[in-house]
SEKEKOL-68226 format. One line per field, with one value per residue (C-alpha): residue number from 1; residue in one letter; x, y, z. Coordinates in steps of 0.2 Angstrom, whole numbers, plus 5000, padded with zeros to 4 digits. Layout:
BEGIN
pos c(NUM,...) $
code c(A,...) $
xx c(X,...) $
yy c(Y,...) $
zz c(Z,...) $
END
This chain:
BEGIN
pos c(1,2,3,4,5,6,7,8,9,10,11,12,13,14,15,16,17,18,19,20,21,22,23,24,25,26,27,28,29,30,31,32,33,34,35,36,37,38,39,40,41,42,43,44,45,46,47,48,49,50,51,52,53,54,55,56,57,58,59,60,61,62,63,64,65,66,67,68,69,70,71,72,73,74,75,76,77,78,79,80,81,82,83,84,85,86,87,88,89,90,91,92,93,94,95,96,97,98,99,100,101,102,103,104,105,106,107,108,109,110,111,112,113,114,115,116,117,118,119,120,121,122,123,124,125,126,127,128,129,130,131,132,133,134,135,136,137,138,139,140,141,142,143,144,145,146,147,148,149,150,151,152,153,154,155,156,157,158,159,160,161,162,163,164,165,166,167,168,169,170,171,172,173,174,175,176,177,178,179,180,181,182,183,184,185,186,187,188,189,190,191,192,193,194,195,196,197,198,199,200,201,202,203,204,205,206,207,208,209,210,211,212,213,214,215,216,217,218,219,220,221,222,223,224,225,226,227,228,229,230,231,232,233,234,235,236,237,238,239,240,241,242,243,244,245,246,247,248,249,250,251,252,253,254,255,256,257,258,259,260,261,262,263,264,265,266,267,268,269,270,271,272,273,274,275,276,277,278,279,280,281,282,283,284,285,286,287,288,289,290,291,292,293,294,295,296,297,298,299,300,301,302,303,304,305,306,307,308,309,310,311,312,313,314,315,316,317,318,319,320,321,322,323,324,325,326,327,328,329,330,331,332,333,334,335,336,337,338,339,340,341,342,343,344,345,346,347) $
code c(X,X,X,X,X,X,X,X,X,X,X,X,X,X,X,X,X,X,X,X,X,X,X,X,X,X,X,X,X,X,X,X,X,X,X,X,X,X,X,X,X,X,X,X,X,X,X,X,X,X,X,X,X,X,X,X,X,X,X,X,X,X,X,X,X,X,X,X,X,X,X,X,X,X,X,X,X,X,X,X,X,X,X,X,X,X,X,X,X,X,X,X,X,X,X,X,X,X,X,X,X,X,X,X,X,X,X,X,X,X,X,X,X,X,X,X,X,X,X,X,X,X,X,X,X,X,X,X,X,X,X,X,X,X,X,X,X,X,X,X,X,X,X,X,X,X,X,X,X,X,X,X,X,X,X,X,X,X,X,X,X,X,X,X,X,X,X,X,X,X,X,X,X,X,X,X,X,X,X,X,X,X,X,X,X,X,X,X,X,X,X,X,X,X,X,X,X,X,X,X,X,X,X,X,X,X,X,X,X,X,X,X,X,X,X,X,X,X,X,X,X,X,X,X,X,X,X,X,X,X,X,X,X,X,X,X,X,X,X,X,X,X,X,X,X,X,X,X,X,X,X,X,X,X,X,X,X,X,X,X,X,X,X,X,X,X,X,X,X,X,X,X,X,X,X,X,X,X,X,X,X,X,X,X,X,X,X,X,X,X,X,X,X,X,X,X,X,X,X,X,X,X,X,X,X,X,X,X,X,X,X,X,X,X,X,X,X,X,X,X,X,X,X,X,X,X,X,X,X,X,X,X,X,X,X,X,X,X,X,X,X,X,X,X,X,X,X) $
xx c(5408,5400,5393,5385,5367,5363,5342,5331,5317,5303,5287,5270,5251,5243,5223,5220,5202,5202,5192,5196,5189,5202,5206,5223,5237,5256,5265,5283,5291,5309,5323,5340,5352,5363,5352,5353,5338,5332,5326,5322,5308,5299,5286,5295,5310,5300,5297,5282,5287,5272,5258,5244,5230,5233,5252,5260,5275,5288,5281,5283,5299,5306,5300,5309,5324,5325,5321,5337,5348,5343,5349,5364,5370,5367,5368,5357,5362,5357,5363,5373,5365,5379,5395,5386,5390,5383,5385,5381,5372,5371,5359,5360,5348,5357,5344,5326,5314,5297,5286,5292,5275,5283,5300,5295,5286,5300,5313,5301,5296,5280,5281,5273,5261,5273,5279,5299,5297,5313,5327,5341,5334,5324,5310,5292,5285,5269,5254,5246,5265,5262,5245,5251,5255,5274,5275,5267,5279,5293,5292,5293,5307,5314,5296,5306,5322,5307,5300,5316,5320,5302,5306,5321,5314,5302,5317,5330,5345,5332,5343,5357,5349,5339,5354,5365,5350,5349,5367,5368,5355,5356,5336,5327,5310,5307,5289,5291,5305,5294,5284,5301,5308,5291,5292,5311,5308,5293,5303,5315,5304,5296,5312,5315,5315,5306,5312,5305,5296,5301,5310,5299,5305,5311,5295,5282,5290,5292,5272,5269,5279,5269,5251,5256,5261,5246,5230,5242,5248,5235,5224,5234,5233,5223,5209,5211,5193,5194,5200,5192,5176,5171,5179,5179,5161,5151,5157,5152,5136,5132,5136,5124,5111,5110,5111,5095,5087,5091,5084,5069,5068,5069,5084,5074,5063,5079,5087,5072,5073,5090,5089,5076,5082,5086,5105,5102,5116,5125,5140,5142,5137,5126,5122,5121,5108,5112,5130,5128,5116,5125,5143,5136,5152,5164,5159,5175,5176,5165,5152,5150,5151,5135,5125,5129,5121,5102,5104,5090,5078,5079,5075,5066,5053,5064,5074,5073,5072,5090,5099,5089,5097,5114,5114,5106,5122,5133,5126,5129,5143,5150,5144,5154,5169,5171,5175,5190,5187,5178,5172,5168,5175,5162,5147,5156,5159,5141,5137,5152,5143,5127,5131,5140,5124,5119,5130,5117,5105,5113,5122) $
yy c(6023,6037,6036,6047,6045,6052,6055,6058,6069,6068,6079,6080,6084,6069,6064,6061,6050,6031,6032,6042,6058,6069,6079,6088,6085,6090,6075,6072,6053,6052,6039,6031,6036,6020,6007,5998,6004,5985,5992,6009,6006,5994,6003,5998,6007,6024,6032,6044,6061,6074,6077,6093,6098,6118,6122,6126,6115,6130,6127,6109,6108,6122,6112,6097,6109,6111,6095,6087,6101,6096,6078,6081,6093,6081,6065,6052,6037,6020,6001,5989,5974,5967,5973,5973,5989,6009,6021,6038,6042,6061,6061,6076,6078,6072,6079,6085,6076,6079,6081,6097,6109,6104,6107,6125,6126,6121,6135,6150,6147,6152,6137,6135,6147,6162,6173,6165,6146,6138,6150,6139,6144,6160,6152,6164,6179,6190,6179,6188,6184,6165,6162,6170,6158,6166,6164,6147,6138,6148,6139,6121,6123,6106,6103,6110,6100,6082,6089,6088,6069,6066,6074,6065,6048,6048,6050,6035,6033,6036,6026,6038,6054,6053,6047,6062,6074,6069,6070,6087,6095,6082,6081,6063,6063,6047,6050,6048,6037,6023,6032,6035,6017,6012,6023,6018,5999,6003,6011,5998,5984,5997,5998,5981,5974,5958,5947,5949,5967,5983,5994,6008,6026,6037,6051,6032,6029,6044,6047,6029,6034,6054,6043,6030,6044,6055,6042,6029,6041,6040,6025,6013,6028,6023,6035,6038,6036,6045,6062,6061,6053,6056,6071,6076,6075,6068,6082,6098,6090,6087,6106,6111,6099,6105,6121,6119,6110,6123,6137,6128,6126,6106,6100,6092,6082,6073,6071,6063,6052,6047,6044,6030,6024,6004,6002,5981,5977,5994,5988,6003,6001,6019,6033,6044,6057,6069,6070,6072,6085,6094,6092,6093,6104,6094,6077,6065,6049,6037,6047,6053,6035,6030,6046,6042,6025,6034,6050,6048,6039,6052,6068,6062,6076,6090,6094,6098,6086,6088,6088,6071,6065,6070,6060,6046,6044,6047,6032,6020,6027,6023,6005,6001,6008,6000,5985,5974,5961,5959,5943,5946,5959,5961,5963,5976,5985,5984,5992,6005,6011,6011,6023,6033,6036,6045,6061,6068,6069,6082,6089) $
zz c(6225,6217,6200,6188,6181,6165,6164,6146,6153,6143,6143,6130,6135,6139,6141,6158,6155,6153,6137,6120,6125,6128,6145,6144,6155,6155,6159,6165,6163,6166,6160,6166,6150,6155,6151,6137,6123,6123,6141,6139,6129,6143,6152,6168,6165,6164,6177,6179,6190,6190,6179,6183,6171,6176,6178,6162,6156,6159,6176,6178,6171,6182,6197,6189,6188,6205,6213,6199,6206,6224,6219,6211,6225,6240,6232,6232,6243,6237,6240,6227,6226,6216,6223,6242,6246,6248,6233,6230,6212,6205,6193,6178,6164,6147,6137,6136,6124,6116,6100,6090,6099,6114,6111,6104,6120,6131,6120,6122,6104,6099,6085,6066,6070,6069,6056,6056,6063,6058,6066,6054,6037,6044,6032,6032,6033,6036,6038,6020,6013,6018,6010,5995,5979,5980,5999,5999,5989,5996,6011,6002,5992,5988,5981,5963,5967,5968,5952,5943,5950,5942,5927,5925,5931,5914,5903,5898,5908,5923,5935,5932,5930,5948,5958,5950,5955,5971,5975,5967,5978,5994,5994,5997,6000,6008,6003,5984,5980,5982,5966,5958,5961,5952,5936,5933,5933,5920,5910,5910,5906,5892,5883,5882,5865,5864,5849,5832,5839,5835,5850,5856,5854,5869,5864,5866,5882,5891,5884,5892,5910,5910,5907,5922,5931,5929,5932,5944,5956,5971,5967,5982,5993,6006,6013,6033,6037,6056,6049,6031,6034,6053,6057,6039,6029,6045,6058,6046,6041,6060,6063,6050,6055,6071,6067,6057,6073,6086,6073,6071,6090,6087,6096,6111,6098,6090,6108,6117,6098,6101,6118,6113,6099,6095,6099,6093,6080,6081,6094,6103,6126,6123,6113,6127,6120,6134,6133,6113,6113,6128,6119,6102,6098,6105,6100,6094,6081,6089,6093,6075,6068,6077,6072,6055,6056,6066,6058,6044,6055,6067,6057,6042,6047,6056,6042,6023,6011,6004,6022,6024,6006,6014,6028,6019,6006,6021,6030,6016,6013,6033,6030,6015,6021,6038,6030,6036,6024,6006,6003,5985,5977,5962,5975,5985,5969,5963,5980,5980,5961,5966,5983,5970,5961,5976,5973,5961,5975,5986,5972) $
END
């Protein structure tokens, strides 16, 4: 019996450390298309085939290529444990998949960082054309077609008027019609008449939606702390603080201070003062959340006066927001006002 055996090739840049800091690898895993997708998702079912932090991917999959045309050529002999007998598998790649840098990367595609990136709608131009206000919004052009949905979601008959829109121009941002399904169901409720009152007019409602829409819009966004706060705020104000230690010929001062600083009550195994100061370019999310927390202490006379301020609110600031859990709600709040009485201090 010969059978055929479809395979989902897969390939991304990996870390090859244990820990968070990253060390870039190309990996290729590799799948059996005929399973059912309860089992392709289990780690046992993928299989890993080559990884190398110095050949390029063109490289790797070409070697792929050729050991899955060897296969397929000569057949891969393999036992039947449930018919009891030999058959013969030729395995063939049903399809290659990857993130979208990747793919561009497996196409010859130099991806979102040239000129023309999408070769369907041949959207972009020249770099200066791009950054322009014209050429910015030409590249996000259903952002007008999401305006009018709005537009029409703070009028009466909303219901109607944003499904007619939306089949009209077939765009449905999954990312605002939680927002739109909102404003509708206040506008009904705002129409509604309760006995003995007077109905509102359409111009008091619509003013009513355009006010919920313009102060409620982001206050249950939540703020992504890694990428805001820690490789946001903390990371530039590192690069600027050190900066000012290596002009003033400091650095080994605030290394030989880190190096011997209290770690007691900060839950972090070391601070590693060698590898900081060494890397101090290259540092990632956990390394820049303990800095925050011994910064002021450790350069209360290297710096100037308003750097120290800085690094002051920013500690306060990364102990009120690492918090999985607030007790008391009006305490936290008195704390969160007083830490934004600091601004006017580094203002």
């Amino acid at each position: 019996m010969v059978y055929a055996v479809p395979l989902i090739i897969f390939m991304d840049d990996v870390s090859g450390n244990i820990s968070k800091q990253w060390n870039k690898h190309h990996a290729i895993y590799m799948s059996n298309a005929n399973l059912p997708w309860e089992m392709l998702e289990k780690e046992f079912f993928v299989c890993f085939v080559t990884s190398s932090p110095h050949a390029t991917p063109m490289e790797l999959m070409r070697a792929m290529k050729d050991s899955l045309c060897d296969a397929a050529n000569s057949g891969i002999v393999a036992w039947d444990c449930k018919d009891q007998e030999e058959v013969m598998l030729i395995p063939y790649g049903l399809f290659v998949a990857g993130d979208n840098p990747m793919q561009a990367e497996e196409c010859s595609h130099a991806g979102l960082n040239c000129n023309y990136f999408c070769r369907t709608c041949n959207v972009g131009s020249t770099k200066e054309y791009k950054t322009s206000h014209e050429g910015y919004n030409s590249i996000f052009m259903t952002t007008e077609d999401i305006q009018h949905q709005f537009e029409a979601a703070l009028k009466p008959g909303a219901t109607t008027k944003v499904q007619n829109a939306m089949s009209s121009t077939g765009v449905r941002d999954s990312a605002s019609t939680s927002i739109l399904e909102s404003l509708i169901e206040l506008g009904k409720k705002l129409c509604k008449c309760k006995p003995g009152s007077q109905a509102r007019s359409e111009s008091d409602v619509t003013a009513a939606l355009e006010k919920e829409f313009e102060e409620h819009m982001h206050l249950d966004t939540p703020t992504e702390i890694l990428h805001t706060i820690l490789l946001g705020v903390i990371r530039y104000f590192w690069g600027q603080t050190v900066f000012l230690l290596e002009k003033a010929k400091l650095l080994h001062i605030f290394q030989s201070r880190l190096d011997s600083v209290n770690r007691d009550g900060m839950n972090v195994p070391s601070l590693n003062a060698n590898y900081i100061c060494h890397y101090k370019g290259s540092l990632i999310g956990k390394h820049f959340k303990s800095l925050a927390q011994v910064m002021p202490f450790l350069i209360h006379d290297l710096i100037p006066q308003t750097v120290l301020n800085g690094w002051s609110v920013i500690g306060e600031l990364v102990v009120l927001v690492w918090h999985m859990t607030i007790p008391d709600t009006e305490v936290y709040l008195v704390s969160l006002v007083r830490t934004e009485s600091f601004k006017g201090i580094i203002d």
